[in-house]
PyMOL Python script that loads the backbone (N, CA, C, O; Angstrom):
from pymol import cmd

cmd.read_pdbstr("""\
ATOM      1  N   UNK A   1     -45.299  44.814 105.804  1.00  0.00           N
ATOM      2  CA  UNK A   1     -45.899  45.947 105.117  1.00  0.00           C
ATOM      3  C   UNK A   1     -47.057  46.478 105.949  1.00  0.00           C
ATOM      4  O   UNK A   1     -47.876  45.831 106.602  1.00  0.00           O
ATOM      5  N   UNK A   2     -46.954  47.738 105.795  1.00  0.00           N
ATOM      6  CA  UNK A   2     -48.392  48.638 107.065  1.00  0.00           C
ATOM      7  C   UNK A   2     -49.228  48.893 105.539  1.00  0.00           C
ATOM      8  O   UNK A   2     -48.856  49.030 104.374  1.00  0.00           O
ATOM      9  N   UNK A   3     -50.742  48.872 106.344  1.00  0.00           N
ATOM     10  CA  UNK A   3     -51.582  49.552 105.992  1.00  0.00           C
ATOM     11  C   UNK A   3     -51.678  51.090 105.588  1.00  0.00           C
ATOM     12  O   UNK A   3     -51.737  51.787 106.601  1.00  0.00           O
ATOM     13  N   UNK A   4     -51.716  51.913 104.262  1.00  0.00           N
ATOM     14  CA  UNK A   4     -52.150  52.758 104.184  1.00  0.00           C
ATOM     15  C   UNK A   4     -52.280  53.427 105.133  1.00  0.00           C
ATOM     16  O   UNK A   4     -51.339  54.085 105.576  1.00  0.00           O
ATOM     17  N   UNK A   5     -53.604  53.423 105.734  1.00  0.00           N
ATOM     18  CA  UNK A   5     -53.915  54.573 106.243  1.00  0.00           C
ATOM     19  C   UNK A   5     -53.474  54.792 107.639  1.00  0.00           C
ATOM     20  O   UNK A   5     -53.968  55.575 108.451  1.00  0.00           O
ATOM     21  N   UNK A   6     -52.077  53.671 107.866  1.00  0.00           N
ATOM     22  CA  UNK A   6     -51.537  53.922 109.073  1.00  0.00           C
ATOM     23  C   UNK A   6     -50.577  55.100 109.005  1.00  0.00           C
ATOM     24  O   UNK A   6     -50.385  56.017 109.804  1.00  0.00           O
ATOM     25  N   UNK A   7     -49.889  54.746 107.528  1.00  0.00           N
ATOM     26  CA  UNK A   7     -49.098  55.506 107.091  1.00  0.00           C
ATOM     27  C   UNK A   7     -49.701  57.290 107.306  1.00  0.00           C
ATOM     28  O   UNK A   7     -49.397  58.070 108.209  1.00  0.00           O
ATOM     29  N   UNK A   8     -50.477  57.480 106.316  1.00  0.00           N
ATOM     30  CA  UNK A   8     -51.378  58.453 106.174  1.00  0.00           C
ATOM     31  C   UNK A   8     -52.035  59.278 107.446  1.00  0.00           C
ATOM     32  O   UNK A   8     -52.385  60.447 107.283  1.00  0.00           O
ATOM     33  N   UNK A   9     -52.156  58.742 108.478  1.00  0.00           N
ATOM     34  CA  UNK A   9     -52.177  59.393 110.158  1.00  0.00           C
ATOM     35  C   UNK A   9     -51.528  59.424 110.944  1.00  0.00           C
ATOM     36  O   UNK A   9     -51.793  59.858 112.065  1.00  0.00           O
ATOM     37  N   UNK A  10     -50.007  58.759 110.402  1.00  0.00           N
ATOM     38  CA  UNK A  10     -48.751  58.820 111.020  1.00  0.00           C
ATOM     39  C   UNK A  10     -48.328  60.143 110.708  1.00  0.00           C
ATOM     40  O   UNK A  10     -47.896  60.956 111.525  1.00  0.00           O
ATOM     41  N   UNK A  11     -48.553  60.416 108.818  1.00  0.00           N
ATOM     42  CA  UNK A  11     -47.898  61.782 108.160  1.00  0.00           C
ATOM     43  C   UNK A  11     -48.286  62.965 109.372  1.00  0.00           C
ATOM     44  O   UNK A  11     -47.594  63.763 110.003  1.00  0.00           O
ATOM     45  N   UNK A  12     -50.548  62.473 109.342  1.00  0.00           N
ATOM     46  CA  UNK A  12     -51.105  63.780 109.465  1.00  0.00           C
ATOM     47  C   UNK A  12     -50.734  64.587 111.266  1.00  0.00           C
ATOM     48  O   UNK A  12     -50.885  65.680 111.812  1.00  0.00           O
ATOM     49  N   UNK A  13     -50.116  63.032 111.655  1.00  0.00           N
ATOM     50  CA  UNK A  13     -49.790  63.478 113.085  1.00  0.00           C
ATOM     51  C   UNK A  13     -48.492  64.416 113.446  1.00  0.00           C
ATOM     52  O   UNK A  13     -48.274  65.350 114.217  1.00  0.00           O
ATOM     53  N   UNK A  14     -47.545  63.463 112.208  1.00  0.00           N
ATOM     54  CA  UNK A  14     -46.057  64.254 112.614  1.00  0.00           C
ATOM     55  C   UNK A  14     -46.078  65.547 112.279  1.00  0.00           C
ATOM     56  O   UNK A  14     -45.505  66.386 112.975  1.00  0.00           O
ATOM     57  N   UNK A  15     -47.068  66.008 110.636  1.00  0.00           N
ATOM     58  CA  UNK A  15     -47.295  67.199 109.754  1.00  0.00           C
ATOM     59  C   UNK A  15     -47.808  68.532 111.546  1.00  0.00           C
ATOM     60  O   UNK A  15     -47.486  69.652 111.943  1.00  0.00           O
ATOM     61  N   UNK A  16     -48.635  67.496 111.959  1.00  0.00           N
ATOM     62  CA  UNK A  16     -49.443  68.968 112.719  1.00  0.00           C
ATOM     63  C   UNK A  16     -48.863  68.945 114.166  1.00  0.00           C
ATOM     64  O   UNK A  16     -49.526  68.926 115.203  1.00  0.00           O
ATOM     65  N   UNK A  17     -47.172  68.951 114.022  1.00  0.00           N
ATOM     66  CA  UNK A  17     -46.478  68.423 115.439  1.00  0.00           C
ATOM     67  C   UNK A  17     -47.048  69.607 116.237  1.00  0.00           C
ATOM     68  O   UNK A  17     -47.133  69.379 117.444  1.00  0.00           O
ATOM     69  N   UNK A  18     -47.518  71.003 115.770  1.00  0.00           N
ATOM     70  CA  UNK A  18     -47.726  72.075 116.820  1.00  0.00           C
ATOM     71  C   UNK A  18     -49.013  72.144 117.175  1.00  0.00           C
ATOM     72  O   UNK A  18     -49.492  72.891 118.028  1.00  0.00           O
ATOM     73  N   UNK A  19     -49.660  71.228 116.405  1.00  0.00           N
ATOM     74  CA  UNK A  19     -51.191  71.137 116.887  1.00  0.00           C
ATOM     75  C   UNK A  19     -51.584  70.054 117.997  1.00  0.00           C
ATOM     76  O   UNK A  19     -52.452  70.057 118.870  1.00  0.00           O
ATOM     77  N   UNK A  20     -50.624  69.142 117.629  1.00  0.00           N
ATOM     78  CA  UNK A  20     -51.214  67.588 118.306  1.00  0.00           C
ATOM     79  C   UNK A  20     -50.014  67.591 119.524  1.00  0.00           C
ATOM     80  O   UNK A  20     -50.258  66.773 120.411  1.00  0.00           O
ATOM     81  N   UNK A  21     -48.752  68.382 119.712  1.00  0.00           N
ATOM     82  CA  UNK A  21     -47.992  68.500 120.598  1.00  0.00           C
ATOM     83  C   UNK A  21     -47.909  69.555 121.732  1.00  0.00           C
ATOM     84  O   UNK A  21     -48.376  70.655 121.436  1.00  0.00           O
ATOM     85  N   UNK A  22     -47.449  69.426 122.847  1.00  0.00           N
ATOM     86  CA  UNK A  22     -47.448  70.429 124.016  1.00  0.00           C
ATOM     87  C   UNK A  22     -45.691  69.938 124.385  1.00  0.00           C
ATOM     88  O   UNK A  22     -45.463  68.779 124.731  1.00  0.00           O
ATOM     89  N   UNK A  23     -44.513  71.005 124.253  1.00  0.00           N
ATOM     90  CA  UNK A  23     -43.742  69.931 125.554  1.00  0.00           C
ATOM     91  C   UNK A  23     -43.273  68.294 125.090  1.00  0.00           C
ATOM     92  O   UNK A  23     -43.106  67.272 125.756  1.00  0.00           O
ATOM     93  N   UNK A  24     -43.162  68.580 123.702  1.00  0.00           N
ATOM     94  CA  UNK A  24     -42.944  66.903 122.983  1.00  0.00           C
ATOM     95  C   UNK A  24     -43.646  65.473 123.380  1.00  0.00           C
ATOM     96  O   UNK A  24     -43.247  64.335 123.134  1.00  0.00           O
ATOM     97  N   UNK A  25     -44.784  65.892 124.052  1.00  0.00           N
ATOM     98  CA  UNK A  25     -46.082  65.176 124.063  1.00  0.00           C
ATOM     99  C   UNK A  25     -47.465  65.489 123.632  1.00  0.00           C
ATOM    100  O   UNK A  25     -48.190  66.476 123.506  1.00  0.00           O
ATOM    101  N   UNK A  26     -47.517  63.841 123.416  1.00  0.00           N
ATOM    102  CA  UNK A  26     -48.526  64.273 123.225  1.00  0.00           C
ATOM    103  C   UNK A  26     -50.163  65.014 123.851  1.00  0.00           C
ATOM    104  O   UNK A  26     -50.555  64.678 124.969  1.00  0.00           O
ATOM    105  N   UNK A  27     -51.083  66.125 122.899  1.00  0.00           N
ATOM    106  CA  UNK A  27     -52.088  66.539 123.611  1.00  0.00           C
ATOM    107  C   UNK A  27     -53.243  65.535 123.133  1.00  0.00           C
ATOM    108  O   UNK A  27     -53.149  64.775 122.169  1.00  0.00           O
ATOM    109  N   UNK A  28     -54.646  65.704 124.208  1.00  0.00           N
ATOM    110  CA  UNK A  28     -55.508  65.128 123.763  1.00  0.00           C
ATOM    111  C   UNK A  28     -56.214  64.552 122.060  1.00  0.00           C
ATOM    112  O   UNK A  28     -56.827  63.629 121.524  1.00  0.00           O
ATOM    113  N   UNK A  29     -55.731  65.559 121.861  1.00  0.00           N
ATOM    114  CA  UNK A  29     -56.661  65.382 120.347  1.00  0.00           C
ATOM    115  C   UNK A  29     -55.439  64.768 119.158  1.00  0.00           C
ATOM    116  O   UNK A  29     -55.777  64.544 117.995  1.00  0.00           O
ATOM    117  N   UNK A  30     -53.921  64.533 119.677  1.00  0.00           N
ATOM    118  CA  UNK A  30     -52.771  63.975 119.248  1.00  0.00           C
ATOM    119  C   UNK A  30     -53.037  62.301 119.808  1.00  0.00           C
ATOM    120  O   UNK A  30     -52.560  61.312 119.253  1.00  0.00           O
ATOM    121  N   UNK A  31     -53.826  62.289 120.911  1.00  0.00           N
ATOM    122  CA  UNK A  31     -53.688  61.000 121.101  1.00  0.00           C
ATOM    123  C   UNK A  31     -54.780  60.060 120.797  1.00  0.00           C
ATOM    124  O   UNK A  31     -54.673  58.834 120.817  1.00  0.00           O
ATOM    125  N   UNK A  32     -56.008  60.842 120.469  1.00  0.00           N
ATOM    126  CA  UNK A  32     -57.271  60.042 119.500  1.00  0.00           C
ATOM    127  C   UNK A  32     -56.398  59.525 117.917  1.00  0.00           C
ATOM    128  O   UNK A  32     -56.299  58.342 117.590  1.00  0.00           O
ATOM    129  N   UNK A  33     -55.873  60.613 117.149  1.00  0.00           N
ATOM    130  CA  UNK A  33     -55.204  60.061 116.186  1.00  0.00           C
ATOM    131  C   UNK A  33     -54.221  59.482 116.697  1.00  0.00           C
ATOM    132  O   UNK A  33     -53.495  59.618 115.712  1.00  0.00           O
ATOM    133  N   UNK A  34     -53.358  58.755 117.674  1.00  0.00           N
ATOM    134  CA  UNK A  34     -52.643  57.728 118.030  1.00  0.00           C
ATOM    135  C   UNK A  34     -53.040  56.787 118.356  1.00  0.00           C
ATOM    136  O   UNK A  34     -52.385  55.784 118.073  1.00  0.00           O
ATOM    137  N   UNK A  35     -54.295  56.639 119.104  1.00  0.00           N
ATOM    138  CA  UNK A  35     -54.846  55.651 119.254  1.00  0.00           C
ATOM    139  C   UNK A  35     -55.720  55.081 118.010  1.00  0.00           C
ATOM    140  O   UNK A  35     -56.334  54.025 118.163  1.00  0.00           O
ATOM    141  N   UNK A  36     -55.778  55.825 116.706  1.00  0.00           N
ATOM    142  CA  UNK A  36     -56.458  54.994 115.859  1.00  0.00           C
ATOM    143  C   UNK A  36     -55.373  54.473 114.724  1.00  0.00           C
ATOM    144  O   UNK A  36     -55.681  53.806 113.737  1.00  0.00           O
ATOM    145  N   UNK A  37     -54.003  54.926 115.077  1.00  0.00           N
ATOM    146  CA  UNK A  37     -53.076  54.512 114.494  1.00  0.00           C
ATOM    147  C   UNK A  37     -52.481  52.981 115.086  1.00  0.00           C
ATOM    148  O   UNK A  37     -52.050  52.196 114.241  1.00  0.00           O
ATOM    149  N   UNK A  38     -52.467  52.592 116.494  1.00  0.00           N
ATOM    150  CA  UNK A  38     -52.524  51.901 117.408  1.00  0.00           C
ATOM    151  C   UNK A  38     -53.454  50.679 117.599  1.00  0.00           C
ATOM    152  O   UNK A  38     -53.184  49.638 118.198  1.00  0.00           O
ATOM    153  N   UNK A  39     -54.984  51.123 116.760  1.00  0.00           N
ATOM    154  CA  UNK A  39     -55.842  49.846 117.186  1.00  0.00           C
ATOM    155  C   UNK A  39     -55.234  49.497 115.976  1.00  0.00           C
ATOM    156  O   UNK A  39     -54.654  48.419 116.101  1.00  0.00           O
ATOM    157  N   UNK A  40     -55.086  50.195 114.334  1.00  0.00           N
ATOM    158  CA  UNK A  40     -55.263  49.521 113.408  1.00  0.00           C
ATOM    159  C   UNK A  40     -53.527  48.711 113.601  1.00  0.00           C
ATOM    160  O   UNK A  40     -53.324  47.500 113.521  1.00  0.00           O
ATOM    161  N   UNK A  41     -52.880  49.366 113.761  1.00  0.00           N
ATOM    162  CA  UNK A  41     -51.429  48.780 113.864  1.00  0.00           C
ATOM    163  C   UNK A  41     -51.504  46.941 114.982  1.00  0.00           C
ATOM    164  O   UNK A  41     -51.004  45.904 114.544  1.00  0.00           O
ATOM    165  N   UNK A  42     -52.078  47.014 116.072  1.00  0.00           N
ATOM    166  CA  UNK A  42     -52.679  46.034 116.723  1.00  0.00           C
ATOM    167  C   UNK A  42     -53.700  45.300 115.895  1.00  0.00           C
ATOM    168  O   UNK A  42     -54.394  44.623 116.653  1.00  0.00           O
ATOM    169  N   UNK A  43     -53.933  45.214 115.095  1.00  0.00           N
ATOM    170  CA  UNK A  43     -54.719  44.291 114.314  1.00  0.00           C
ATOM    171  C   UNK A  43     -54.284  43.963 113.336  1.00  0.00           C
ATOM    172  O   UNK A  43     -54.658  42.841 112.993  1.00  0.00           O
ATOM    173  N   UNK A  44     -53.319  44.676 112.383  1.00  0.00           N
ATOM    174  CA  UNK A  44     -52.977  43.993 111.259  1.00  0.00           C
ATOM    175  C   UNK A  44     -51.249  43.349 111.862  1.00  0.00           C
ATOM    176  O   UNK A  44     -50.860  42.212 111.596  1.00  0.00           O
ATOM    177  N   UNK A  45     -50.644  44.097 112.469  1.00  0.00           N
ATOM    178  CA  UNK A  45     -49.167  43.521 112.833  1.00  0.00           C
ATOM    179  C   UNK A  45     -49.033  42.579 114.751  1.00  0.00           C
ATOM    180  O   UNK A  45     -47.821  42.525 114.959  1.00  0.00           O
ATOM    181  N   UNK A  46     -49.517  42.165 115.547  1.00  0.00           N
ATOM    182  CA  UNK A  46     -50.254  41.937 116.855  1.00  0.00           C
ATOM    183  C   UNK A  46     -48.840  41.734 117.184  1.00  0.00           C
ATOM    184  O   UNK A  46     -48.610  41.746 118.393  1.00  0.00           O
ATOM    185  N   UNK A  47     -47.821  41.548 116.397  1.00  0.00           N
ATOM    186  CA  UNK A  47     -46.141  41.137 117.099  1.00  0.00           C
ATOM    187  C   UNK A  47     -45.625  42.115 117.747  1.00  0.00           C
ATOM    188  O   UNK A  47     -44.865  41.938 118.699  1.00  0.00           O
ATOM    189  N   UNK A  48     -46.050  43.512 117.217  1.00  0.00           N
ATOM    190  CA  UNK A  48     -45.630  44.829 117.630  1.00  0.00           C
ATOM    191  C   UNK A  48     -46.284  45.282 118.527  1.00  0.00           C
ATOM    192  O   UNK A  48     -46.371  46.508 118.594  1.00  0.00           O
ATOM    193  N   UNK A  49     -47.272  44.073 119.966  1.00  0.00           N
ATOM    194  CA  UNK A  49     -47.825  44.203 121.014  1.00  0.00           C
ATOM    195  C   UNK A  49     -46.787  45.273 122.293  1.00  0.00           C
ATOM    196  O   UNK A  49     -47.181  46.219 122.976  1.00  0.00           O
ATOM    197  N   UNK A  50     -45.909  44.872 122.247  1.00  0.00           N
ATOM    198  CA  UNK A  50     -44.747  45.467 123.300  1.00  0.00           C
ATOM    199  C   UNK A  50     -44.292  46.931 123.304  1.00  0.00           C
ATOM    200  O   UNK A  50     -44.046  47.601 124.307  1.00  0.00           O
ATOM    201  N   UNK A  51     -44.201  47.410 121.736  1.00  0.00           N
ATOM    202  CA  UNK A  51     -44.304  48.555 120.968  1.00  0.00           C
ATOM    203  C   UNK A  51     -45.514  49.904 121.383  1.00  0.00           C
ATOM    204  O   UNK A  51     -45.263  51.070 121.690  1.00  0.00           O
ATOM    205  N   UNK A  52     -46.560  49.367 121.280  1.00  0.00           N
ATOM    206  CA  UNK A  52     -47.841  49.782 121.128  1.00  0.00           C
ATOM    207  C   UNK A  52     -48.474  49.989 122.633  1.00  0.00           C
ATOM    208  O   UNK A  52     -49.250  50.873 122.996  1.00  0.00           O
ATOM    209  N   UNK A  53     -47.883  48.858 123.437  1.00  0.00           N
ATOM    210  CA  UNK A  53     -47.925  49.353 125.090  1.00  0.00           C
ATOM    211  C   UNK A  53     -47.332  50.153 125.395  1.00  0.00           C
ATOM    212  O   UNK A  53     -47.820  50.861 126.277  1.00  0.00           O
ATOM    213  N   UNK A  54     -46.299  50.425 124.997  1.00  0.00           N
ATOM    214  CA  UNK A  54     -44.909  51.462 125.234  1.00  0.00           C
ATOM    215  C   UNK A  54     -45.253  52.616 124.951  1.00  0.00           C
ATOM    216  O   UNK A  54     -44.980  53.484 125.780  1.00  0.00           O
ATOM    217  N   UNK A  55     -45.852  52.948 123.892  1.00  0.00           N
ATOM    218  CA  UNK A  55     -46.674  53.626 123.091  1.00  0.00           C
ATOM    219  C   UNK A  55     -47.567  54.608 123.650  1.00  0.00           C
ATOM    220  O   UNK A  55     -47.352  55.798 123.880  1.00  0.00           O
ATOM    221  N   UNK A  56     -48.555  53.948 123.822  1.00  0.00           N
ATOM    222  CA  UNK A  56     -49.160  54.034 124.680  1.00  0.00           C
ATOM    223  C   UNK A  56     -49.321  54.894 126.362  1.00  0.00           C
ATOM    224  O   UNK A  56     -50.131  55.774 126.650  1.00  0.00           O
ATOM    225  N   UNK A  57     -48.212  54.247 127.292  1.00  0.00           N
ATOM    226  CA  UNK A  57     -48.394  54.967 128.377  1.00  0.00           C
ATOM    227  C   UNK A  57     -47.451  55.974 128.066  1.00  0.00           C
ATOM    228  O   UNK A  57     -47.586  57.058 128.634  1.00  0.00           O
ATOM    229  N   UNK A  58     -46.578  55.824 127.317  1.00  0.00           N
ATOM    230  CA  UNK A  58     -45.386  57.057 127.159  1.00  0.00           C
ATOM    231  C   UNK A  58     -45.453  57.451 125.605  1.00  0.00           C
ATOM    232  O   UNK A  58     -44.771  56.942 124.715  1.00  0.00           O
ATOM    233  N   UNK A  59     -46.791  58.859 125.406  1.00  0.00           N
ATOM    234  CA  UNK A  59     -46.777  59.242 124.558  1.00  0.00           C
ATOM    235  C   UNK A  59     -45.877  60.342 123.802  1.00  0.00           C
ATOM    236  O   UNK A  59     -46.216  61.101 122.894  1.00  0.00           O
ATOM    237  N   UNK A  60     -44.695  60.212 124.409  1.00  0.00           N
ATOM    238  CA  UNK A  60     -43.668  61.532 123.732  1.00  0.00           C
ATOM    239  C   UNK A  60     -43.033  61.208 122.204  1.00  0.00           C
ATOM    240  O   UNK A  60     -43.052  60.233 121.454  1.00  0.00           O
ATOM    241  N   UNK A  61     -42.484  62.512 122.160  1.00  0.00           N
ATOM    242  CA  UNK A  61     -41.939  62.590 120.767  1.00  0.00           C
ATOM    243  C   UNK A  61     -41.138  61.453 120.375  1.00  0.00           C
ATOM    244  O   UNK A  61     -41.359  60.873 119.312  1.00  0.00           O
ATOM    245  N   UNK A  62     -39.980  61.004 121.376  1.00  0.00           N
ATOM    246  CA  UNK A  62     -39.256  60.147 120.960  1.00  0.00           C
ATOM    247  C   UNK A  62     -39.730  58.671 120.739  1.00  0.00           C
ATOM    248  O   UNK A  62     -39.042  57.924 120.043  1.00  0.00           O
ATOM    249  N   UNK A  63     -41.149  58.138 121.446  1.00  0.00           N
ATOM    250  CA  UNK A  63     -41.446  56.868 120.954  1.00  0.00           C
ATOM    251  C   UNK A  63     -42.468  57.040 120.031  1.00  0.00           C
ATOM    252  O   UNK A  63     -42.954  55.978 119.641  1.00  0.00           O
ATOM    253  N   UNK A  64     -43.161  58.517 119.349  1.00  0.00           N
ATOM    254  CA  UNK A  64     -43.852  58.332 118.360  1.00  0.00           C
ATOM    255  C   UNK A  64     -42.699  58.371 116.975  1.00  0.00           C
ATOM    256  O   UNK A  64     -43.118  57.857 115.938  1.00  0.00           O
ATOM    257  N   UNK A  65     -41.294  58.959 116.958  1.00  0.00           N
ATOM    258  CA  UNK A  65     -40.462  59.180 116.295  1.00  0.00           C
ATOM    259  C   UNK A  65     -40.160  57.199 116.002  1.00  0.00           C
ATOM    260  O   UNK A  65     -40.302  56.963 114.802  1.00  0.00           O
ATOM    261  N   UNK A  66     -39.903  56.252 116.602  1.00  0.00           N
ATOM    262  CA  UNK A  66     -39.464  55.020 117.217  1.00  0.00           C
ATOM    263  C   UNK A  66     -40.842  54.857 116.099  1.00  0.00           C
ATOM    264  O   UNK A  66     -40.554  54.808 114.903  1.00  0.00           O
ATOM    265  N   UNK A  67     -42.064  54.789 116.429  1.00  0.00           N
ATOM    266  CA  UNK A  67     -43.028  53.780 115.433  1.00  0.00           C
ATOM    267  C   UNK A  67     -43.014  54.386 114.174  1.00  0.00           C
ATOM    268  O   UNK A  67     -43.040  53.587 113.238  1.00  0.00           O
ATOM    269  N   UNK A  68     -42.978  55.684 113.858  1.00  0.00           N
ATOM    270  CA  UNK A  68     -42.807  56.510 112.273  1.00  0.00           C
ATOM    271  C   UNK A  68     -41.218  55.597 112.101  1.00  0.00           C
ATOM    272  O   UNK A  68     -41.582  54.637 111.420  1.00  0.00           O
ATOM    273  N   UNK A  69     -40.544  55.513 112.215  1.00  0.00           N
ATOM    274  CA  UNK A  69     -39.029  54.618 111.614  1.00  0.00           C
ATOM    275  C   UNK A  69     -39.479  53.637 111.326  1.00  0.00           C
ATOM    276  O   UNK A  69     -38.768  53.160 110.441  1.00  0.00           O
ATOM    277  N   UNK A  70     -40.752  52.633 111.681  1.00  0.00           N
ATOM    278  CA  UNK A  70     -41.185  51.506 111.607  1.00  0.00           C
ATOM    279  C   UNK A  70     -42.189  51.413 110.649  1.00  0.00           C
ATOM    280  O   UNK A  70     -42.397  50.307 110.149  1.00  0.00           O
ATOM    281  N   UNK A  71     -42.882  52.422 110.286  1.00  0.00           N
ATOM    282  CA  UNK A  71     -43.765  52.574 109.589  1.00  0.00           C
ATOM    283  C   UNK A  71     -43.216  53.489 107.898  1.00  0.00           C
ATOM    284  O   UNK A  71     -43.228  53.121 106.724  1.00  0.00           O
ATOM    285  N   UNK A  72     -42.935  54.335 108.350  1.00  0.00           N
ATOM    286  CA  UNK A  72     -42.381  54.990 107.420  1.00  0.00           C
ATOM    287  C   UNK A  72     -40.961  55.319 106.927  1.00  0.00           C
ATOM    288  O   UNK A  72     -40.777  56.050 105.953  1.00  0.00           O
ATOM    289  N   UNK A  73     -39.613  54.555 107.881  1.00  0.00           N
ATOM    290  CA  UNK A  73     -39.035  54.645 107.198  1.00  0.00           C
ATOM    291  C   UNK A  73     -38.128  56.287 108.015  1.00  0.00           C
ATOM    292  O   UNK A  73     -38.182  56.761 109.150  1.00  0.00           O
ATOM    293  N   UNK A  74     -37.332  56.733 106.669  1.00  0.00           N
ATOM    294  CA  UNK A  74     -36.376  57.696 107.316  1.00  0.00           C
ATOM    295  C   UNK A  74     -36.886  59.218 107.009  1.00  0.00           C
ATOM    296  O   UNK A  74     -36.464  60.364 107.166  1.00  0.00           O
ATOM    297  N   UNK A  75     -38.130  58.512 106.438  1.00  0.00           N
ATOM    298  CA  UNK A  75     -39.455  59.796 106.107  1.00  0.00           C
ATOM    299  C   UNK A  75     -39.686  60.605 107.205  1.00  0.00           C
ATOM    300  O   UNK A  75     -39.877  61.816 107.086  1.00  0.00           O
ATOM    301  N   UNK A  76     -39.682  59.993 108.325  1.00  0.00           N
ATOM    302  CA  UNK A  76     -40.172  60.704 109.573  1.00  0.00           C
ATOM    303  C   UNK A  76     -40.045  61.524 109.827  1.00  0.00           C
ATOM    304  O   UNK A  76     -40.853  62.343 110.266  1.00  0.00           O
ATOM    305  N   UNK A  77     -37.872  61.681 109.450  1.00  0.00           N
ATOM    306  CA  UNK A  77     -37.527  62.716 110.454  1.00  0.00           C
ATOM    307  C   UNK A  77     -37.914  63.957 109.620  1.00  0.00           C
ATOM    308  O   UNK A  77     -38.658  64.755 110.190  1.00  0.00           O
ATOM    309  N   UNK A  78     -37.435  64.312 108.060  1.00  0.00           N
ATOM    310  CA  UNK A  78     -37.859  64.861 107.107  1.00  0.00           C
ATOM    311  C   UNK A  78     -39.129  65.739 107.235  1.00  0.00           C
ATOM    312  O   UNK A  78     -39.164  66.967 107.315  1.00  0.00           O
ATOM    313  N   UNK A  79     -40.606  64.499 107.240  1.00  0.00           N
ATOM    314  CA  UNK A  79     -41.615  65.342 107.844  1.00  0.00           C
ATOM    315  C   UNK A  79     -41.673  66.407 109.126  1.00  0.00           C
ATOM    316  O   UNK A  79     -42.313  67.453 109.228  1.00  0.00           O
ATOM    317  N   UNK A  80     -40.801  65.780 110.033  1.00  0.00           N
ATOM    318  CA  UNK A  80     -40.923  66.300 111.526  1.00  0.00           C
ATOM    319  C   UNK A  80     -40.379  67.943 111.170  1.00  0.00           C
ATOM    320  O   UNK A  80     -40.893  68.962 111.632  1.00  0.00           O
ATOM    321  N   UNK A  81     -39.433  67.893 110.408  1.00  0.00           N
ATOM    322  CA  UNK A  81     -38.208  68.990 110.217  1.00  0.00           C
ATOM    323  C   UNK A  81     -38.986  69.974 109.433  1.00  0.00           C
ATOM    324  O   UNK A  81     -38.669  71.163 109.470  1.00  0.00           O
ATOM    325  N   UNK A  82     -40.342  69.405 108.471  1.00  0.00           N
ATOM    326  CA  UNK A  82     -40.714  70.279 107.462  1.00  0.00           C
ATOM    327  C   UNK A  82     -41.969  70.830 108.814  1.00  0.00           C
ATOM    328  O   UNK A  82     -42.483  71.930 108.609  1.00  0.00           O
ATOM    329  N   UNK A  83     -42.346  70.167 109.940  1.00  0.00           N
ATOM    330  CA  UNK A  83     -43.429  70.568 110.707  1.00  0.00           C
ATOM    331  C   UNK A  83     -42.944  71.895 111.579  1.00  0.00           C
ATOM    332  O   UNK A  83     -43.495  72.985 111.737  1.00  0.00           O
ATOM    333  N   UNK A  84     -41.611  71.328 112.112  1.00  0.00           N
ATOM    334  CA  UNK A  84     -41.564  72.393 113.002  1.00  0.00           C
ATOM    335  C   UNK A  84     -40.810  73.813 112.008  1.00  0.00           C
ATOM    336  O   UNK A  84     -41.150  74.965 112.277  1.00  0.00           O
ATOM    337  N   UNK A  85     -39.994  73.581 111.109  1.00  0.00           N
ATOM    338  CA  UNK A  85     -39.466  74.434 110.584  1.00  0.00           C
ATOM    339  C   UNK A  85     -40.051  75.031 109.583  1.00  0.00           C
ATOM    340  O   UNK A  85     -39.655  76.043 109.006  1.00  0.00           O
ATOM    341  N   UNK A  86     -41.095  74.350 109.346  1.00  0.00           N
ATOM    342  CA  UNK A  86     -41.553  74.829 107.229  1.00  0.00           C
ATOM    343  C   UNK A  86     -40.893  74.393 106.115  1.00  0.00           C
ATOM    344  O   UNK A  86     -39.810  73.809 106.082  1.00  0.00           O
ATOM    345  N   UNK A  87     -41.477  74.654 105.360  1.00  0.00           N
ATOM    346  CA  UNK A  87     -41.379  74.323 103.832  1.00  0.00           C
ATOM    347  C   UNK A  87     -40.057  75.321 103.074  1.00  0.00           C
ATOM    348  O   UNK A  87     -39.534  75.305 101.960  1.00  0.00           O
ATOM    349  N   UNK A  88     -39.801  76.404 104.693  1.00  0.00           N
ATOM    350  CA  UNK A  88     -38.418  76.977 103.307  1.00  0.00           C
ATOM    351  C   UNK A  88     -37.281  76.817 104.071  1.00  0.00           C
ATOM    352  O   UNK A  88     -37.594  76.396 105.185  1.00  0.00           O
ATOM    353  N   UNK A  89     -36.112  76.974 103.944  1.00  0.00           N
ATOM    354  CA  UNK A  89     -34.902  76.805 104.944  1.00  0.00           C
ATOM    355  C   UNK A  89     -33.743  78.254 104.370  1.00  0.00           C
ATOM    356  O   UNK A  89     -33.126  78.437 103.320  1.00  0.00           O
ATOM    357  N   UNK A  90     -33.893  79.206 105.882  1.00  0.00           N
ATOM    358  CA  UNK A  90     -33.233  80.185 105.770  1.00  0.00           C
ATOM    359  C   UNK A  90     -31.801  79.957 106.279  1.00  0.00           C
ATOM    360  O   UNK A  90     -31.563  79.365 107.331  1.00  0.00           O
ATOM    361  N   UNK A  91     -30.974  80.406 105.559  1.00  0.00           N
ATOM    362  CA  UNK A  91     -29.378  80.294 105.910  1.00  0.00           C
ATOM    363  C   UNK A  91     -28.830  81.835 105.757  1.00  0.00           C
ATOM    364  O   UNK A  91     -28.873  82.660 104.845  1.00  0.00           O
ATOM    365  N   UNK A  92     -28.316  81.826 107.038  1.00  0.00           N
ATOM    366  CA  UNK A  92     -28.126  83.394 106.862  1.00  0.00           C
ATOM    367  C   UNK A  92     -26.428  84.059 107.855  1.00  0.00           C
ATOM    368  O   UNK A  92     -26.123  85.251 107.827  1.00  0.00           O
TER     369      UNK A  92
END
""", "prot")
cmd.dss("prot")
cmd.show_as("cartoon", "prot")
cmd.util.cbc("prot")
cmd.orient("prot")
């Protein structure tokens, strides 16, 4: 089981994919909130050391997608879909 508020800066990261992303990496101010997702994840789970290195030097979409499955589940992709697309879905 994760901590709260890992959960909760996992959301606020995937929610603001056009803020905290460039190019399906991450930007500076995407990777302060990764790295505080990262110390706390390194302190309460320390098994998921290998993860969190990985993490780490290779901040792209697909291994922050890889720890949201771990954390949250199949929530991720959902959020990701409501970030880049919005809240309405046009079919036309």
């Amino acid at each position: 089981m994760f901590g709260k508020d890992i959960g909760y800066l996992l959301k606020k990261l995937l929610l603001g994919y056009r803020i905290y992303f460039h190019n399906d990496v991450l930007n500076s101010d995407g990777r302060r909130i990764l790295e505080e997702i990262l110390r706390m994840l390194m302190y309460e789970h320390p098994e998921y050391r290998k993860l969190i290195y990985k993490i780490r030097r290779n901040p792209d979409l697909e291994n922050i997608l890889k720890l949201g499955e771990l954390v949250l589940g199949k929530e991720v992709y959902e959020l990701l879909d409501l970030a880049i697309h919005g809240p309405y879905s046009y079919r036309g």
